[in-house]
N, C-alpha and C positions, 0 to 999 in steps of 0.2 A: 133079592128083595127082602124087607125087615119083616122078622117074624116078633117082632118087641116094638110098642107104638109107648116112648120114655117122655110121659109129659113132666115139663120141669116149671114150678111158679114163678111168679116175680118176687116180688119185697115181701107181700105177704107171707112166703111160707106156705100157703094152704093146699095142699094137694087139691081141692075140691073146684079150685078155680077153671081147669081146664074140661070139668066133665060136661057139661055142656055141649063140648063140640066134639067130645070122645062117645058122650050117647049117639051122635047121630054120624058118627065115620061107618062107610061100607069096608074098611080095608081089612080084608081077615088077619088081623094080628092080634097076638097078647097086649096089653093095654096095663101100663105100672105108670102112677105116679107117685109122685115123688116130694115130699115136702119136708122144711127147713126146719133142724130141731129150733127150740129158742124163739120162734116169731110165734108172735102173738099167742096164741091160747095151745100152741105145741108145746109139748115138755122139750125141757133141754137135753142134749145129749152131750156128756163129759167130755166126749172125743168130737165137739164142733165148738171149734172156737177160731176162727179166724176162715176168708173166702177161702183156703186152699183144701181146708176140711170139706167145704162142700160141694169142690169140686172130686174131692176123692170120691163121696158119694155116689157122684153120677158114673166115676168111671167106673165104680164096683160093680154099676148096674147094667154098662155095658155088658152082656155076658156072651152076645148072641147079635144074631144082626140087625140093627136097631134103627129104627128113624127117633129122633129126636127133637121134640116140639115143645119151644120153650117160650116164656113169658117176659117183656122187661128184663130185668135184672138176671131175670133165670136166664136169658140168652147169653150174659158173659160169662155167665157157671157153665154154659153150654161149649162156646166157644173153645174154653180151657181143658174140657176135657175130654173133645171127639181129637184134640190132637196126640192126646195119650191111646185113645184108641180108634186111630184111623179108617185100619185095616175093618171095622165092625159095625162101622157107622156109613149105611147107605142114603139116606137122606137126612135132612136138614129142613127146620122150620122157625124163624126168628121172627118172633113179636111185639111190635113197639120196643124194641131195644132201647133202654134206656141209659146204657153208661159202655165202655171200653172205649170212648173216642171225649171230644171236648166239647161237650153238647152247648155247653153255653153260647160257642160259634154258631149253634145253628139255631138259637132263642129259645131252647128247649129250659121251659121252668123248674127249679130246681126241688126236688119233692122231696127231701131229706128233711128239711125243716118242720114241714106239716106231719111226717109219719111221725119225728118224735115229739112233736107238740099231742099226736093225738095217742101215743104208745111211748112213754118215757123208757119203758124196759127194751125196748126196741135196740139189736146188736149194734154197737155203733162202730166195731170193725165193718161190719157192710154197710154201714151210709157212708164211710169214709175210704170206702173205696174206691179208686182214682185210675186204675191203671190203665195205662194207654195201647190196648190190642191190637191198634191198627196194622201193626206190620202179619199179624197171626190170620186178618182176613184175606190178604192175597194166598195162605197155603188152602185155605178150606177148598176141599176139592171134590166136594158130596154136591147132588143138586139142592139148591137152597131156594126156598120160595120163602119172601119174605114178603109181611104182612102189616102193613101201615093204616091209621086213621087219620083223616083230614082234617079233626076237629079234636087233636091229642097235645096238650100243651107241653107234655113232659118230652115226649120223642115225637117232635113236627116230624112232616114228609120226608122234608129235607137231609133228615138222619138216613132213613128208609132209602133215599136216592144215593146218598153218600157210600152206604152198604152194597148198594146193588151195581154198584162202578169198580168197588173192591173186591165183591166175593165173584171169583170166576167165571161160576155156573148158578148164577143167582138170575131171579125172576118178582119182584117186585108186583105187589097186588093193592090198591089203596082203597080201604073201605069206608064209603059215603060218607059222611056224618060218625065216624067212630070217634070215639076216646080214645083215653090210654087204653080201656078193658072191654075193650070192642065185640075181641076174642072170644067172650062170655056174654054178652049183652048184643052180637050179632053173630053166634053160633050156626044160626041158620045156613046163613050166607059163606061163615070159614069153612065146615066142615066138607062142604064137596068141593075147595079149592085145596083143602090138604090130600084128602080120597083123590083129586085128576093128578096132582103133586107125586102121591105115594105111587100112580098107575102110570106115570110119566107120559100126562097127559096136557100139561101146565103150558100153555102159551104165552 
């Protein structure tokens, strides 16, 4: 069982985004988040300049046995680096997933335009990243509960379905009326689907 609850953001950066549903987990673990140097109002750090820098991040952070609960974009940082460290990573948590596959096949709106219309300083190695993880979802081999909104322009259902046919031990949950940032803005409702998740209680 994970003694480390690794929440990872979206595009934003913001470690702050996921406390919400971290204030109300019953799961007795240490609790680290984790945010993007360079996005928005973060300082930058020397040694992040491109996705692979932050996925090193995360794998640093594996230390110990970890569940990892990630955001959009933070799910293909996620992705990249439970396969560096497999052997440490007991659960898995992907949230509106926003990129590692051809979202445009599945009418998913494209949000790179609007973040740098609204943050011109915004990394444009991570809006311009494109890579294609699909073959990396048949190894994940952690139980995965993945969490969709039905009212999420960026990552429809449809991603979230796509996901839950490829990752092995995957369990799909779709939240009412959610957005993209559901996660935080229906906190209520995620945090005792991750807590039944983390008790391997998930139906």
């Amino acid at each position: 069982m994970p003694s480390k609850l690794l929440f990872l953001p979206g595009a934003s950066g913001d470690a702050r985004f996921w406390l919400p549903v971290a204030e109300r987990l019953a799961y007795p673990a240490d609790k680290v988040y984790l945010e993007w140097p360079g996005f928005g109002p973060i300082p930058p750090d020397p040694r992040v300049n491109c996705m692979h820098d932050l996925v090193s991040l995360v794998v640093a952070a594996i230390d110990q046995p970890v569940a990892v609960i990630a955001q959009s974009m933070g799910s293909v940082i996620a992705v990249q680096a439970i396969a560096e460290k497999t052997e440490l990573v007991t659960h898995l948590v992907l949230a509106a997933t926003s990129g590692g596959m051809d979202l445009e096949s599945f009418g998913a709106h494209n949000w790179r335009p609007l973040i740098h219309a609204t943050n011109p300083s915004f990394p444009r190695w991570f809006s311009d990243y494109d890579e294609d993880l699909t073959p990396q979802f048949h190894s994940i081999c952690v139980p995965t509960l993945l969490l969709w909104g039905d009212a999420d322009p960026i990552s429809p259902v449809s991603v979230g379905q796509r996901l839950a046919a490829l990752i092995p031990y995957a369990k799909l949950h779709i939240v009412s009326g959610g957005d993209h940032h559901f996660a935080k803005t229906h906190a209520q409702e995620i945090a005792p689907l991750i807590d039944a998740h983390l008790a391997g209680h998930v139906e």
